[in-house]
C-alpha positions in Angstrom: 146.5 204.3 10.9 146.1 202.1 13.7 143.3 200.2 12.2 145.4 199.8 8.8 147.9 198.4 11.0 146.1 196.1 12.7 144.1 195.1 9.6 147.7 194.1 7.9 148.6 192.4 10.6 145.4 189.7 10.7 145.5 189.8 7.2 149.3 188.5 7.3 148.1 186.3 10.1 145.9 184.5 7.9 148.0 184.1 5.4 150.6 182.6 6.7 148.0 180.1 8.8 146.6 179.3 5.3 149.9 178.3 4.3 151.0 176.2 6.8 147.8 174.8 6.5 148.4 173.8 2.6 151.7 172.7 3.9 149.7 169.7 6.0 149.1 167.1 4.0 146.7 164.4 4.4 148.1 161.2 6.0 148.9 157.8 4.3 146.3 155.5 6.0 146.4 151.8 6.1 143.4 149.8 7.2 143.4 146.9 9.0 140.7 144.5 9.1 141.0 141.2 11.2 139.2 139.4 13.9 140.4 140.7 17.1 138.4 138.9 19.9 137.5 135.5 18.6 138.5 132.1 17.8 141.2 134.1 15.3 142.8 136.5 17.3 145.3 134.9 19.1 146.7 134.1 15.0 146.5 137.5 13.9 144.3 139.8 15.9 146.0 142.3 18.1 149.6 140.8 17.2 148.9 142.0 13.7 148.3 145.4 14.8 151.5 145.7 16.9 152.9 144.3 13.6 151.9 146.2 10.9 152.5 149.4 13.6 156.5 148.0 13.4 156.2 148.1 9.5 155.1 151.6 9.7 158.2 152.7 12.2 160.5 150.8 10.4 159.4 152.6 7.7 160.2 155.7 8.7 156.7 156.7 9.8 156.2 158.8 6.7 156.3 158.3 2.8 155.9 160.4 0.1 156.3 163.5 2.9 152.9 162.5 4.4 152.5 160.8 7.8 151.3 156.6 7.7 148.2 155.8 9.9 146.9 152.5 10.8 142.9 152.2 11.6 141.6 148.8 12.8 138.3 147.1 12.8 137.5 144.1 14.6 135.4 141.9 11.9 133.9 139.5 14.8 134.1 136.8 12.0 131.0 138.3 10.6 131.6 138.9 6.7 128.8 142.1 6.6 130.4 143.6 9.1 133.7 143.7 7.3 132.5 144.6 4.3 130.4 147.4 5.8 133.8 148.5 7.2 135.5 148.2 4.3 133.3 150.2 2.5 133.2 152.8 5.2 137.1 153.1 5.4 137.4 153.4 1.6 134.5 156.3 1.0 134.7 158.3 4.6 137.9 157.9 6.3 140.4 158.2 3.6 142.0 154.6 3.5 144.2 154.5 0.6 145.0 150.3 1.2 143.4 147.5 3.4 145.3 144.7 4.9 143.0 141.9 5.2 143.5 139.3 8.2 141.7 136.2 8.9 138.1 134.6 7.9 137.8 134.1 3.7 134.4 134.7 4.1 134.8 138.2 5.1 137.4 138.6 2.7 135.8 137.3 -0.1 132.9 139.9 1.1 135.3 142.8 0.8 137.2 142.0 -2.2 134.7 143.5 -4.7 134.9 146.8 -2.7 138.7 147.2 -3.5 138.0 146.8 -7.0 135.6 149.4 -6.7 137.4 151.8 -5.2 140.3 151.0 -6.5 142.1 150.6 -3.3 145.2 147.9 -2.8 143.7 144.9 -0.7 146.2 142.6 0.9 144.8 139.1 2.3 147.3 137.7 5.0 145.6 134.9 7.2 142.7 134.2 4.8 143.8 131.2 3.0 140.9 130.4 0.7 142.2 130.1 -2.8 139.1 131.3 -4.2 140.3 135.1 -3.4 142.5 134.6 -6.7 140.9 132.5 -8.5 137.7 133.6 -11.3 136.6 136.7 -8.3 140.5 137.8 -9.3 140.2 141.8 -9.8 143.6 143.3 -10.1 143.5 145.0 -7.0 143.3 141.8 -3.8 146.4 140.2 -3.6 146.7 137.0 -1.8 149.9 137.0 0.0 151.0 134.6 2.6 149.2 131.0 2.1 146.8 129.3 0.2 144.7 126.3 0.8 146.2 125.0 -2.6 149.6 125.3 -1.3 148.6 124.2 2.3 146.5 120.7 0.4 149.8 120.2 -1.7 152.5 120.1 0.5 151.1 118.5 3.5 148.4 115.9 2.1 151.1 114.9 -0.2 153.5 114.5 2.9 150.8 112.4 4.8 150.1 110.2 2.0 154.0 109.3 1.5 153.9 108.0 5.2 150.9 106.0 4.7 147.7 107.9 5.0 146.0 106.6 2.0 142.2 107.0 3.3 140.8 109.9 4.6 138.0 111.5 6.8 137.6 115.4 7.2 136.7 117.7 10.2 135.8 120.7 8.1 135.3 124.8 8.8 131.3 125.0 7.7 132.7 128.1 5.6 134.2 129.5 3.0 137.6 128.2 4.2 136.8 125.2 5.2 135.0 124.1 2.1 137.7 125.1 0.0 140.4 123.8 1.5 138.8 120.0 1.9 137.8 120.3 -1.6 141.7 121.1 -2.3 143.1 118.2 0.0 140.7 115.9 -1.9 142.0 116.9 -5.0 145.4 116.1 -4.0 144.5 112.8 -2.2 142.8 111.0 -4.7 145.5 112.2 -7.4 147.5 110.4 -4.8 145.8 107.3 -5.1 144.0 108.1 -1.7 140.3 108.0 -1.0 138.1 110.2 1.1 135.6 108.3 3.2 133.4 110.8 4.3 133.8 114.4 6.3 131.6 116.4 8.8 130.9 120.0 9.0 131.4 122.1 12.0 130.6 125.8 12.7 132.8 128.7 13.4 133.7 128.4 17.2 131.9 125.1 18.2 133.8 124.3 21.6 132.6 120.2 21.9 134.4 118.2 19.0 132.7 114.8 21.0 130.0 113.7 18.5 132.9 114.8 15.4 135.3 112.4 16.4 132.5 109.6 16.7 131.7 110.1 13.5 135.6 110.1 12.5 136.1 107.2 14.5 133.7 105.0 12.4 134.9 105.9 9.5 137.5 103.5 9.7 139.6 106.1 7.9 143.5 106.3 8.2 143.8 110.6 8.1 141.7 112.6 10.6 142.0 115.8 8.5 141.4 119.2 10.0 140.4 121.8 7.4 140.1 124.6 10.4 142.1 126.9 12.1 142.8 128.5 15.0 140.5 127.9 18.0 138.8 125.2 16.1 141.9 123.5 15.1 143.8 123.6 18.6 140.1 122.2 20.0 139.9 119.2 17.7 143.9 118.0 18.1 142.6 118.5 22.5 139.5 116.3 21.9 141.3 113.7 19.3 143.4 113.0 21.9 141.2 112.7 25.0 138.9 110.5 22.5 141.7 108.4 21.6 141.2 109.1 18.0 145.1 109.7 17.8 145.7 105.9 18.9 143.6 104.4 15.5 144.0 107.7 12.5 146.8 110.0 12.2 146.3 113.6 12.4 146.8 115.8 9.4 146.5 119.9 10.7 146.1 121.8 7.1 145.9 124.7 8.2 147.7 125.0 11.5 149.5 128.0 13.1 152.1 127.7 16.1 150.0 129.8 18.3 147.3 126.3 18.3 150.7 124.4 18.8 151.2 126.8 22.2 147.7 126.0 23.1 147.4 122.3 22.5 151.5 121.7 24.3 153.5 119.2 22.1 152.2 116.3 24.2 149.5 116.1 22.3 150.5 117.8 19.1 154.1 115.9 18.3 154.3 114.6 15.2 151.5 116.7 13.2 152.6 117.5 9.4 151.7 120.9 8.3 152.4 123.7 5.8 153.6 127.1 6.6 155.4 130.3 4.7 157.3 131.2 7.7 158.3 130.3 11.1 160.1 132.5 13.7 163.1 130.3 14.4 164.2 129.9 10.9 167.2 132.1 10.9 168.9 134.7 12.1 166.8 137.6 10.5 163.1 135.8 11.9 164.8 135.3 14.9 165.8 139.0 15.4 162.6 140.3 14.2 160.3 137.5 16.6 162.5 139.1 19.6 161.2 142.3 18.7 157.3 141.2 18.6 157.9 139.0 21.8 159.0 142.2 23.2 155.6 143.4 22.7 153.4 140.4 23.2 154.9 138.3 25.4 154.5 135.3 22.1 156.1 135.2 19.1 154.4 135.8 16.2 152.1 133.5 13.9 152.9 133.6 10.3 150.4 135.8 9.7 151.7 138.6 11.8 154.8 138.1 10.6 153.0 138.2 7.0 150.8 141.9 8.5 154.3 143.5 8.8 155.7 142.0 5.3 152.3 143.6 3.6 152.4 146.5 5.3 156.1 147.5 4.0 155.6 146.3 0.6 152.8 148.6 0.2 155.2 151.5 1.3 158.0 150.4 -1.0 155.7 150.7 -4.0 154.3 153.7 -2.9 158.0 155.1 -2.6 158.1 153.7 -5.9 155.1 154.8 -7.5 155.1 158.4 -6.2 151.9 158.2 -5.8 148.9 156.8 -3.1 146.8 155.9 -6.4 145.2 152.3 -5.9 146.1 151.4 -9.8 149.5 152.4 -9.8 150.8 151.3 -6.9 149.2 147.4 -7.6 151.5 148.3 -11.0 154.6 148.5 -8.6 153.8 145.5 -6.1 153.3 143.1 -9.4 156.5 144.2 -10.4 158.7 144.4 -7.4 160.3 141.3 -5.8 159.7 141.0 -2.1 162.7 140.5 -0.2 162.3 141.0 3.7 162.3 138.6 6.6 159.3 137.1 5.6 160.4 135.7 1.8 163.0 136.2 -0.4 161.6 136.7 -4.4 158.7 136.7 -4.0 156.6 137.3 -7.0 153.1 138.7 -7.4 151.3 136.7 -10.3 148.5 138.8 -12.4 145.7 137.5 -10.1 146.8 138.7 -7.2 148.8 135.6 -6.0 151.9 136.2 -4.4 154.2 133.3 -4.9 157.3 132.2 -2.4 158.9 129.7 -1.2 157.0 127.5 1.3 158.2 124.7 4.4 157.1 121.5 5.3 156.9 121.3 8.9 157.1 118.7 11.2 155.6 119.1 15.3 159.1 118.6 17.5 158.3 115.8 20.7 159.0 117.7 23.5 162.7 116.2 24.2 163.2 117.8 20.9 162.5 121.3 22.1 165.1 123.7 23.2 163.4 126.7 24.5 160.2 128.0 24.9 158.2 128.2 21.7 160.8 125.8 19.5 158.1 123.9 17.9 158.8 123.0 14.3 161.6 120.9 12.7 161.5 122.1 9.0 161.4 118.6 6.6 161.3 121.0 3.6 162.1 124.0 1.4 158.9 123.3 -0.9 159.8 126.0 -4.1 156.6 128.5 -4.3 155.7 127.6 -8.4 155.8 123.6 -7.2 153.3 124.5 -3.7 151.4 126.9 -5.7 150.8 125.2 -8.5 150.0 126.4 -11.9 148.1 129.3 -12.6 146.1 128.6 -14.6 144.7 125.9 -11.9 142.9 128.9 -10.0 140.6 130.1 -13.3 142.0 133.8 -12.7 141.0 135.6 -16.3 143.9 138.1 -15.3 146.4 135.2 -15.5 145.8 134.4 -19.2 
């Protein structure tokens, strides 16, 4: 009898263990792909993480009664890397979306691996308008900035205040070649002319023999098609090699954590083009207090953008009742985004999500009021008119 007894017992034991178990679901995991110790990080980096992490408590922490997860990987810049990651996260580790940070070329790299798996891929600080144009797969969505939008809106500014000829400093990447190719487009529609440009790799730290070059162009514009690092290094040098006294500089791609770096001494003045800035209302403003909390800086567009991603993704999921990649992309191309970081924004078939978008202007320093005030906003540029036309990008989806 006793043995009966005790044999009814484990067997209840069991069964009860094998129910809470069933019970446990699998988590909701987001992956987060970025560079986190390079010339990109201080953009996007470890400030996207704390981000996308606020997302997910905002949230709720759960969705669909299943726990949200963030794993990260550091892409060093290296576009095999991150698609090796990518592909690692999709297969093994059970990553039903990937939020893609900064470097086209290792976006561009992973892109065809969401399509593949049919996993939700959401570029942020990648800029290169390529991502949505004819590699368009239904699944990528680019969704903060573009270098279309960024060539539009503050080449077109430049060239109303007399920047008529034009020499580039250009990223030796994916990026950086698309974006001067963009600018170009928009300059000589202008009535502009490019004189000449000169490539520079990822991370190069002595802009000396660049600005030379720049210098003799005879050029009006010193365009910067880089970012981060390489930007707030060439606006340093420009000025210590008096380049700023002959040629104005146009940043097209500039983020206000270069502005922190460079000071507004040396940066006053600079045009660019930006989705979002911290200061420019009551809801940014709330929000940046919470990241500054955190990081001690407020954020970059792009981290602000991480966090806008990350919740969008959980609204459709919500929405979808479901984790699967196709039908929650069904949801986010039908859903307007309205959060701190745009208001209607739309998601076009290729993956293009559309918003409103500010022409910025660097404040002097008597101009700033506090710590990090570093913008005066010139203008509201509507998304369809900094965008552009769809069918501009050669995305078969968008026919």
């Amino acid at each position: 009898m006793k043995f009966r007894h005790v044999a009814l017992a484990a067997s209840l034991t069991l069964g009860f263990a094998t129910a809470a178990q069933a019970q446990v679901r699998e988590p909701v995991k987001i992956g987060f792909i970025t560079d986190m110790s390079g010339v990109y990080s201080s953009l996007d980096g470890p400030g996207g993480t704390a981000a996308i992490k606020m997302a997910i408590h905002d949230f709720g922490g759960s969705v669909l009664g299943r726990k949200i997860e963030l794993v990260t990987f550091d892409h060093q810049n290296k576009a095999d890397l991150a698609a090796a990651k990518a592909k690692e996260f999709f297969t093994q580790d059970g990553v039903d979306m990937l939020i893609g940070g900064t470097n086209s070329g290792a976006m561009l790299a992973i892109e065809p691996l969401a399509a593949e798996y049919k996993k939700p891929f959401i570029v942020i600080g990648a800029v290169a308008s390529t991502i949505v144009g004819k590699q368009c797969n239904g699944y990528t969505s680019l969704y903060a900035n573009n270098t279309t939008a960024l060539s539009r809106v503050t080449a077109g500014a430049v060239i109303k205040h007399g920047g008529k000829s034009w020499y580039f400093l250009t990223a030796d990447y994916a990026f950086g070649k698309a974006l001067e190719a963009d600018a170009t487009r928009v300059v000589e529609a202008n009535g502009g002319k490019v004189l000449g440009h000169v490539m520079a790799p990822l991370g190069a730290s002595n802009f000396s023999s660049y600005m030379l070059q720049a210098q003799a162009s005879g050029a009006d514009v010193l365009a910067l098609a880089n970012a981060g690092g390489d930007a707030a290094n060439s606006i340093k040098q420009a000025t210590q090699f008096g380049v700023t006294k002959k040629m104005k500089l146009a940043g097209l791609l500039l983020f206000i954590t270069d502005i922190h770096s460079v000071g507004l001494p040396a940066a006053q003045g600079l045009y660019l083009t930006a989705p979002w800035y911290w200061n420019l209302n009551a809801e940014t403003r709330a929000w940046s207090k919470r990241f500054y909390a955190q990081m001690n800086a407020m954020p970059s567009y792009a981290q602000a953008g991480d966090y806008s991603a990350a919740l969008s993704y959980l609204k459709a999921v919500q929405a979808a009742g479901t984790t699967d990649g196709t039908k929650v992309m069904a949801e986010l191309h039908k859903m307007k985004v309205n959060d701190m970081f745009m208001h209607n924004g739309t998601m076009r078939p290729s993956g293009m999500m559309v918003h409103d978008m500010y022409l910025m202007q660097v404040k002097t320093p008597a101009e700033s009021k506090e710590p990090w005030d570093y913008y005066n906003v010139v203008q509201t540029v509507p998304g369809n008119e900094a965008f552009g036309p769809a069918a501009a990008y050669g995305c078969p989806l968008d026919k």
